[in-house]
Structures are given as C-alpha cells and as structure tokens.
C-alpha positions in Angstrom: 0.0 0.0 0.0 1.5 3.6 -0.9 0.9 6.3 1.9 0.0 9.6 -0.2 0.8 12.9 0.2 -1.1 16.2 -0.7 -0.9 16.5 -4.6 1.1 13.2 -5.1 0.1 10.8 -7.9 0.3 7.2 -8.9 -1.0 4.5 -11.3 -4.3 2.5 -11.0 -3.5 -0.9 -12.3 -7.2 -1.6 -11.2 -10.6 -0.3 -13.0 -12.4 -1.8 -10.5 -12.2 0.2 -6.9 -13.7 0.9 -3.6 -13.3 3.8 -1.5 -13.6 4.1 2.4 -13.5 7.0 4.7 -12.4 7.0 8.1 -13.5 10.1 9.9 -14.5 10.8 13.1 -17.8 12.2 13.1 -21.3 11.3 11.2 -20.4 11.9 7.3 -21.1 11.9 3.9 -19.0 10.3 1.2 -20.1 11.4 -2.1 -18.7 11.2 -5.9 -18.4 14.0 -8.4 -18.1 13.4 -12.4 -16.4 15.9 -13.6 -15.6 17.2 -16.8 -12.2 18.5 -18.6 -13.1 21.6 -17.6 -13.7 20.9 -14.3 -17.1 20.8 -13.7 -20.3 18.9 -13.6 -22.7 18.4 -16.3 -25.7 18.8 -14.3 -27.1 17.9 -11.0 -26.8 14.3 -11.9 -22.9 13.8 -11.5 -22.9 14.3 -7.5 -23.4 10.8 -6.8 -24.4 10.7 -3.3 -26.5 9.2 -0.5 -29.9 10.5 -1.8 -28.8 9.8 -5.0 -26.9 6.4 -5.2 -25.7 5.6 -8.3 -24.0 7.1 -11.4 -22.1 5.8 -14.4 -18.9 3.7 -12.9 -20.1 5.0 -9.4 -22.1 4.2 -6.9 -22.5 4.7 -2.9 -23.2 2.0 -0.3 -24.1 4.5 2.7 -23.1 3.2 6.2 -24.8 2.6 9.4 -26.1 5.2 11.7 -24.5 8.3 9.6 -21.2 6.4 9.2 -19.9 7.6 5.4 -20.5 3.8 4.2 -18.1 3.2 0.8 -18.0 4.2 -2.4 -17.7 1.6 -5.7 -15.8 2.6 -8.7 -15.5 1.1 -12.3 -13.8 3.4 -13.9 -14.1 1.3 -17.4 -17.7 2.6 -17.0 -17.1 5.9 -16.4 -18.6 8.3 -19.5 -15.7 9.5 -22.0 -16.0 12.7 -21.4 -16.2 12.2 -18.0 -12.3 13.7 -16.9 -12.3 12.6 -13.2 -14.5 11.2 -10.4 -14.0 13.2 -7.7 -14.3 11.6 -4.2 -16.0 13.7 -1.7 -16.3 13.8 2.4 -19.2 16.2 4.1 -19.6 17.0 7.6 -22.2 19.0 9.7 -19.5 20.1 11.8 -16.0 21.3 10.5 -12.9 19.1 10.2 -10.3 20.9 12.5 -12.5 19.8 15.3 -11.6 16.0 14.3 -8.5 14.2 14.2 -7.6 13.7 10.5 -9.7 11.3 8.1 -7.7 9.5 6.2 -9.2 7.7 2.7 -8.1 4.3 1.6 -8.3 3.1 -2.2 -8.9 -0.9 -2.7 -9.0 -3.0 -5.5 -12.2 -5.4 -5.0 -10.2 -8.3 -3.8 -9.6 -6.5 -1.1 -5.9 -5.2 -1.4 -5.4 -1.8 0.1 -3.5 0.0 -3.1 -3.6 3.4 -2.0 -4.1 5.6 1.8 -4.2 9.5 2.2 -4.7 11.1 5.6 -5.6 14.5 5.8 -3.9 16.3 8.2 -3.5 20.0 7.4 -7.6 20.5 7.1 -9.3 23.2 10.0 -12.5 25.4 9.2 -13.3 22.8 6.3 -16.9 21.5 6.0 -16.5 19.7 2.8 -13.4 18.4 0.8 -12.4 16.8 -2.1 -10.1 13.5 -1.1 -8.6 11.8 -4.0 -9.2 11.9 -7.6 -9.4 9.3 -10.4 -8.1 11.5 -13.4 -7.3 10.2 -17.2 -3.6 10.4 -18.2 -2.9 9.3 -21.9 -5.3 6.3 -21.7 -5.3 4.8 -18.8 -6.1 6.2 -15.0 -4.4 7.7 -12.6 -5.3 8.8 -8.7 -4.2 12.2 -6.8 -4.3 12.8 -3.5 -6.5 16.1 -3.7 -6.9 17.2 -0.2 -9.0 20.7 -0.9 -11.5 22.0 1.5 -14.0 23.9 1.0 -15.4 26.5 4.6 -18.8 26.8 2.7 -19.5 23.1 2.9 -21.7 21.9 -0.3 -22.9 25.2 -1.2 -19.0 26.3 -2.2 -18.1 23.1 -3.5 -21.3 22.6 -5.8 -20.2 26.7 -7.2 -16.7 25.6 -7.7 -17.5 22.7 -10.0 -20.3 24.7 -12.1 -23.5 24.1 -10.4 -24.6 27.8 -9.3 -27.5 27.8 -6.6 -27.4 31.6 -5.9 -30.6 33.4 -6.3 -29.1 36.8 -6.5 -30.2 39.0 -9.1 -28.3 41.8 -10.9 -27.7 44.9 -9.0 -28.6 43.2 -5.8 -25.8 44.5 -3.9 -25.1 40.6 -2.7 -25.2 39.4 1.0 -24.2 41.6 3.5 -20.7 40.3 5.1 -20.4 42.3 7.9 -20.8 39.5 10.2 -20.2 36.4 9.3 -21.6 32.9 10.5 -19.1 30.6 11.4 -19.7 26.2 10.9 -20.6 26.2 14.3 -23.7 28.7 14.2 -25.3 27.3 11.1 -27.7 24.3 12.8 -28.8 21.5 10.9 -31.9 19.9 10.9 -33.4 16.6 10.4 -34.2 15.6 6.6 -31.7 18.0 4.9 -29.9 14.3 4.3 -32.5 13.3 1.7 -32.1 16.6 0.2 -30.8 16.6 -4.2 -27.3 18.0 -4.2 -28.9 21.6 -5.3 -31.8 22.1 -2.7 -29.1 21.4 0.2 -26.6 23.4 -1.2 -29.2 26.5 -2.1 -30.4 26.1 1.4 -27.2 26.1 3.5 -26.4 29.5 1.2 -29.6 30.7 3.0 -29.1 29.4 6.6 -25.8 31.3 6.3 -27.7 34.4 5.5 -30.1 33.9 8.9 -27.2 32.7 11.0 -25.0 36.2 9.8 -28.3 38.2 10.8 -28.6 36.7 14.0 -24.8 37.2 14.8 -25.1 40.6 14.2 -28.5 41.2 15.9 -26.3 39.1 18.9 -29.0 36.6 19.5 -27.1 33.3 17.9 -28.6 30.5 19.8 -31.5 31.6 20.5 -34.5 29.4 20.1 -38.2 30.1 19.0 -41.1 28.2 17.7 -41.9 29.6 13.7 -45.9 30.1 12.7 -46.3 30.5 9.4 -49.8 32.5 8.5 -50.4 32.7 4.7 -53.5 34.8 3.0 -55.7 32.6 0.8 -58.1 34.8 -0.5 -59.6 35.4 -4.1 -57.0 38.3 -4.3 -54.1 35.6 -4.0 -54.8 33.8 -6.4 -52.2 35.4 -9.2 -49.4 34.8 -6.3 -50.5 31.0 -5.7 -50.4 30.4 -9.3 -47.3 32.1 -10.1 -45.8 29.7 -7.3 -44.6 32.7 -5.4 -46.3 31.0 -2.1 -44.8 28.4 -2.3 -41.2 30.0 -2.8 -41.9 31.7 0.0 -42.5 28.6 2.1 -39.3 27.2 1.1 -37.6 30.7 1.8 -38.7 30.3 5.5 -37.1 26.6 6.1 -33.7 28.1 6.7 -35.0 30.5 9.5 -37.2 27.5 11.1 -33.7 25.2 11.4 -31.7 28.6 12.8 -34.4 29.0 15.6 -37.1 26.1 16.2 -35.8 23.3 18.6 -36.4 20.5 15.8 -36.5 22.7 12.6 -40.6 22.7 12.0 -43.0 25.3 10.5 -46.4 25.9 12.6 -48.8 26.9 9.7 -52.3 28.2 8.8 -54.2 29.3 5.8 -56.7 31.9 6.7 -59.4 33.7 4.6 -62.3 34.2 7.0 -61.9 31.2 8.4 -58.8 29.2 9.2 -56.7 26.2 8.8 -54.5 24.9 11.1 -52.1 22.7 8.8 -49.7 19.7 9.4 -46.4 21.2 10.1 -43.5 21.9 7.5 -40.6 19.7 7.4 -37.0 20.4 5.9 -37.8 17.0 3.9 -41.6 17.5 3.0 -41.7 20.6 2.2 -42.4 20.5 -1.4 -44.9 17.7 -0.7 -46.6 19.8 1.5 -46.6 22.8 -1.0 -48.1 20.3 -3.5 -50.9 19.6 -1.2 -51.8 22.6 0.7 -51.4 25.5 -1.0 -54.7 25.5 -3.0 -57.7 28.0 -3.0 -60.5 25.7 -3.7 -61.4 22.2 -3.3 -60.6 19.3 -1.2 -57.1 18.7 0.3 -55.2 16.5 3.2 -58.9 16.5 4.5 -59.5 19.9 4.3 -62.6 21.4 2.4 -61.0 24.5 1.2 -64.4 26.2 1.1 -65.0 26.5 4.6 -61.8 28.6 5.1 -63.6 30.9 2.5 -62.3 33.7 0.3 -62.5 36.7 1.7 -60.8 38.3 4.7 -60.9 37.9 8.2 -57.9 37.8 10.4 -59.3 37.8 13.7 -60.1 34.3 13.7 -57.0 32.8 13.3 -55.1 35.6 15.3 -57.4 34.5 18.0 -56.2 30.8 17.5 -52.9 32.1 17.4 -53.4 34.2 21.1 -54.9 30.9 22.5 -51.4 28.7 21.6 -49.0 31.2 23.4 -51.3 30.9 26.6 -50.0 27.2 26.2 -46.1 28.0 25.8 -43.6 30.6 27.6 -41.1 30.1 24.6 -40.1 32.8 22.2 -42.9 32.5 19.3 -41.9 34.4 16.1 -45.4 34.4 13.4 -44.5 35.1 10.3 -47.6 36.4 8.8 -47.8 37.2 4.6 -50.6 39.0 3.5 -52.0 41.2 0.2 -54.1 43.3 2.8 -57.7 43.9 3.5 -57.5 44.0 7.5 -61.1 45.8 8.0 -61.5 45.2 11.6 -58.9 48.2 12.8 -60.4 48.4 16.0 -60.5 44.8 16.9 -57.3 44.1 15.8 -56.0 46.8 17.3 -56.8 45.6 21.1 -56.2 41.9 19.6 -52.6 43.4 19.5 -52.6 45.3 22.7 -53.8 41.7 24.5 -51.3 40.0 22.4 -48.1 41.9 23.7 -48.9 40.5 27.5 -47.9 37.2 25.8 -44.7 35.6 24.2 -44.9 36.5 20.5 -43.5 38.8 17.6 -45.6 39.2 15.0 -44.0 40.2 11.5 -46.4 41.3 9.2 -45.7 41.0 5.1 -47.2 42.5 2.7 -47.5 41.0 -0.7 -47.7 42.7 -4.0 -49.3 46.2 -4.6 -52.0 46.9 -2.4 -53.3 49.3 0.4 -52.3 47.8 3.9 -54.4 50.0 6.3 -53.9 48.9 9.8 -50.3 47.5 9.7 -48.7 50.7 8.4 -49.2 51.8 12.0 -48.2 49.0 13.9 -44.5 50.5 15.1 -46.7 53.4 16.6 -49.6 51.2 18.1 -50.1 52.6 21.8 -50.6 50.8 25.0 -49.0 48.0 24.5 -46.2 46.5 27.2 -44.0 45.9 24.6 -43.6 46.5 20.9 -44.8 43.0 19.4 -44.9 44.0 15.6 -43.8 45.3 12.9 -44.5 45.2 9.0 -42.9 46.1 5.9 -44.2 45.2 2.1 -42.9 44.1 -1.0 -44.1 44.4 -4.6 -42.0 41.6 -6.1 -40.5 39.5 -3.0 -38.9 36.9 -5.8 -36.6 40.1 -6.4 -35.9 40.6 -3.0 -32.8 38.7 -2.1 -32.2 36.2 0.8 -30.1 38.6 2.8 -32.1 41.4 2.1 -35.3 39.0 3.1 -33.7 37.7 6.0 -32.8 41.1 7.3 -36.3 42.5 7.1 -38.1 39.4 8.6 -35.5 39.3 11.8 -34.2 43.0 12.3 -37.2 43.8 15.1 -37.1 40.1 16.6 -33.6 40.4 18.6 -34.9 43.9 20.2 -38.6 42.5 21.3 -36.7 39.5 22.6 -35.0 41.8 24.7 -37.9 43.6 25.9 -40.1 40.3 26.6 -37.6 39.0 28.5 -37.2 42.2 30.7 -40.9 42.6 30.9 -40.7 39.1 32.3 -43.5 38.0 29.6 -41.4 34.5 28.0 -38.5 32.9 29.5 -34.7 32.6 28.7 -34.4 31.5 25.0 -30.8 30.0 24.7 
C-alpha cells in the first residue's frame, strides 16, 4: 500500500475500486463526475446518498450516519467524464476532528492506496482523491482541498450555481459572518438533491449572519407560518410565489425552532391549522396545501372561505401562546384587507402580554391599512410587531429577506424578557 501525500500521484492498475472513509464524526462520502473543464454536467454527476448511483459509481451508505463506501469502475465511467472526484461532508468542521484519512482498494480487497488529511481546520467539505485520465489509462491524486462553505461552495466551484441573486442586488451583507458552528442542521436535509441542500445552507448562512449581528445566535423560538388565501391571492399561488416563499422560510425554522418545523395556517375568514412543515416534506406539502379551492389533506378549502378575516385565526394564534412561555416568532404574509382596525388593534394590545413577535408582510401592490401603523400602536407592554411590504419579494434577495423578517425580533426578545413575559431563549 503507498501512503500519499497532498498533490502526489500514482498508477491504477485496477478499474475496478472501492473507497472508504475513516473520519471521526457522522459523514457523507459522495462522488463527483467531472468534466475536462472541471465541472459537472448537471445535478446528476454528484453521486451521493440521496442519490446512489452514477455511471462507474455508486454509494453504499453506512450505518447510523457512518460515510458507508463508495464503488468505482472506472471502465464505465462516460468519455468525457475527466475525473471522479471523491467527496467527504460534515455538519461540523474538520479541525475539530483528528484527521480522516481515505483508503483506495481493489475489489479483492488489497489496500493500493491511503491518504490522511492532516492539514484540514475550518473545512466543512473536501475533495479526497481523484481518479483522473492520463494518456489512456487512469491515474489517482491525492487532492486534499477543503471547502469552509461546505456543499454550497463546493457545488459553485464545479459549475453548479445555486445563488438566487439578481443583478444589481448589492449581494449578502458580510459584515458578520456565521461561522460552521452557528449554522444548525436539521433533520431531513440528508434526503435533500445536491442543489436544494446546497441552495439552502447558502440561505441558513444568510439567517445565522443576521442573528450574529443582531447578537442573539442561539437563540430558540417556535416559527408560525400564516399565509392569506383569499380570491386576491390567487395570481401569487399560481405564479408559485407561495410556495417559494414557504421554502424561503425553512432556513430560518432550522436557525431558531428546537427541531427545525414550520407551525402553519391558511386563513381567509376562516382558518386552517395545517400539518407542520418539514426540511424533507416541504415540497410535498406545498403540492398539497397551497390551494384556494377544493378538497385537500382532508381539508374542504371552502370552509376557510375567500375573503378576509384575520381575527379568527389571530385569535387561535393568542390561544397557543397561553400554552407556551417560549419565544414564538409568526410570520404572517398578506396582500391586505384587514377591516377590523379596532378589533385588531386591542387583539394586538392583549397580544403583547404574551410571548410573540408578529411580522407582518405585505405581498404585492395593495393598500395595507392597519399594519402601516403597527410601530406606533399605543398601549402596549411591549412593541410585538412590525411590518414592511414588498411588490415583487422573488426580487428581494435572501439577505435582504432575511434582514427584514428578523431586524425587530432580537430587540422585542430583549424587551419580553425584561418585561418578564417569556423565559430565557438559549
């Protein structure tokens, strides 16, 4: 067996490999096909747990989030396929671990090849070895590169970009940055494709930065989710824009709720309470929910009605805090029509005895009313709301979402807990 060293090279005699890890700490050993260029074709050549299997590769996960092994057969690897790329993942970062090492075998058994990795620290991803063609035949390389954005930087690096910022956005804000160890992860993110995990640790980055800067990392609060189905919705349910904005509020249920769930209701003038949103079921539950008519999960859709009342399920909302002394943050999207100032009004003033924020969206162009005067709302103990409005939110971008939906949060945190109305949220 030949001990490598970073960037050292030798000859594969074998087509026919396997690949362990030895690391120590729950990961991920994944595959990349790569091109000459160095990058993936599509989505399709990060061969991984969720998905197994790929020409000449394929994963045999391991028990009880042990990496497992990976199977190569290089003769079946695509032509223009330039190397398979052999890939470790962790939720926490390597410098915390003694060093993994990676061991090549033919399938006799015979160890051919070992590299241990010992110069890795802030690392949450990194590329091992590499299979590489060298004037016919194949060749491995010790690779050894690490990447401190996990997935999300190693899927941008070899051509799959999952940024949704557009031009003239001004990008992220990088004034404080998240380290490995205040980005949580949550149940389900495991099943995730290669994309959706990468697109949504970019976006837990963005909430952990906001809550390091609002100096409230760690804290923990259940997430209600209230979205508007009436008639006026319907161009925003269509369009999917609900439904992206579902998946836009996963990240900030993982930063802040103990187990990474969504509380959520649909309300017109009546409400539904719905089954809660999961990292892993989100889209299912998009696919089955987020309707303005007809029959779904059990639910007749008419009943909830089309037109708007929010007292009713703000009501419902009241009666669940009376149950919990925990940091509740409702995140509540809306097109408008709140008729019922008055009511509301003392619904609010009740509501700020109790452990809640309420943050109030607005959704395309309409006239808000009531929540334009929220920040100014008298006697209240504390200041349990706020509210702000977008035309377009699909060209708002995740740090400029993220910063809106959290900036009040930290400070009524601090004023709750003062006013002795919820407990200790760490």
């Amino acid at each position: 067996m030949t001990q490598l060293t970073r960037g050292q090279n030798g000859p594969l005699a074998h087509t026919e490999l396997l690949v362990s890890v030895e690391v120590a700490a729950a990961a991920e050993l994944a595959a990349m096909l790569v091109t000459e260029r160095g990058v993936m074709r599509s989505d399709a050549d990060f061969v991984s747990c969720n998905q197994p299997a790929g020409p000449g590769v394929r994963v045999r996960p391991g028990p009880g989030g042990q990496p497992g092994e990976l199977s190569v057969s290089l003769s079946a690897v695509p032509a223009d396929i330039a190397q398979v790329r052999v890939v470790i993942a962790l939720d926490t970062i390597f410098g915390a671990l003694p060093a993994p090492s990676t061991t090549v075998t033919d399938i006799a058994g015979t160890c051919l090849y070992e590299y241990r990795m010992a110069d890795l620290g802030r690392e949450k991803a990194v590329v091992a070895v590499e299979f590489y063609r060298r004037s016919g035949s194949w060749k491995i390389r010790a690779v050894g590169q690490g990447y401190a954005g996990g997935l999300a930087e190693l899927v941008t690096d070899h051509g799959i970009d999952v940024r949704e910022e557009r031009p003239g956005s001004g990008g992220p804000d990088q004034t404080f940055p998240a380290s490995a160890a205040e980005i949580r992860t949550a149940r389900g993110e495991e099943t995730l494709s290669l994309e959706k995990r990468a697109k949504l640790d970019l976006r837990k980055r963005e909430v952990a930065k906001v809550l390091v800067g609002k100096g409230v990392c760690g804290v923990r609060a259940r997430i209600v989710l209230v979205l508007d189905k009436t008639g006026s919705m319907r161009r925003l349910y269509s369009a999917g824009t609900v439904r992206r904005v579902v998946e836009r509020m996963i990240p900030i249920a993982i930063q802040l709720d103990d187990d990474g769930r969504i509380e959520p209701y649909l309300y017109a003038a009546d409400y539904a309470r719905l089954p809660d949103i999961t990292v892993d079921g989100a889209d299912a539950w998009s696919a089955e929910y987020l309707h303005l008519r007809g029959h779904h999960g059990g639910i007749d859709y008419a009943e909830i009605g089309g037109s708007n009342n929010e007292l009713p399920v703000m009501r419902e909302i009241i009666a669940s805090l009376n149950r919990h002394r925990q940091p509740t943050l409702v995140l509540f999207f809306t097109d408008g029509g709140f008729r019922e100032k008055a009511k509301i009004t003392a619904l609010m003033r009740e509501a700020s005895a109790l452990p809640a924020f309420w943050q109030f969206i607005g959704l395309g162009h309409a006239d808000y009313g009531l929540l334009h005067t929220l920040d100014t709302m008298t006697g209240r103990r504390v200041d349990n709301a706020g509210f702000f409005s977008v035309d377009d939110i699909d060209t708002v971008t995740d740090a400029d979402l993220y910063n809106r939906l959290l900036g009040e949060f930290p400070g009524w945190l601090s004023a709750a807990e003062s006013a002795g109305i919820c407990r200790g949220a760490a």
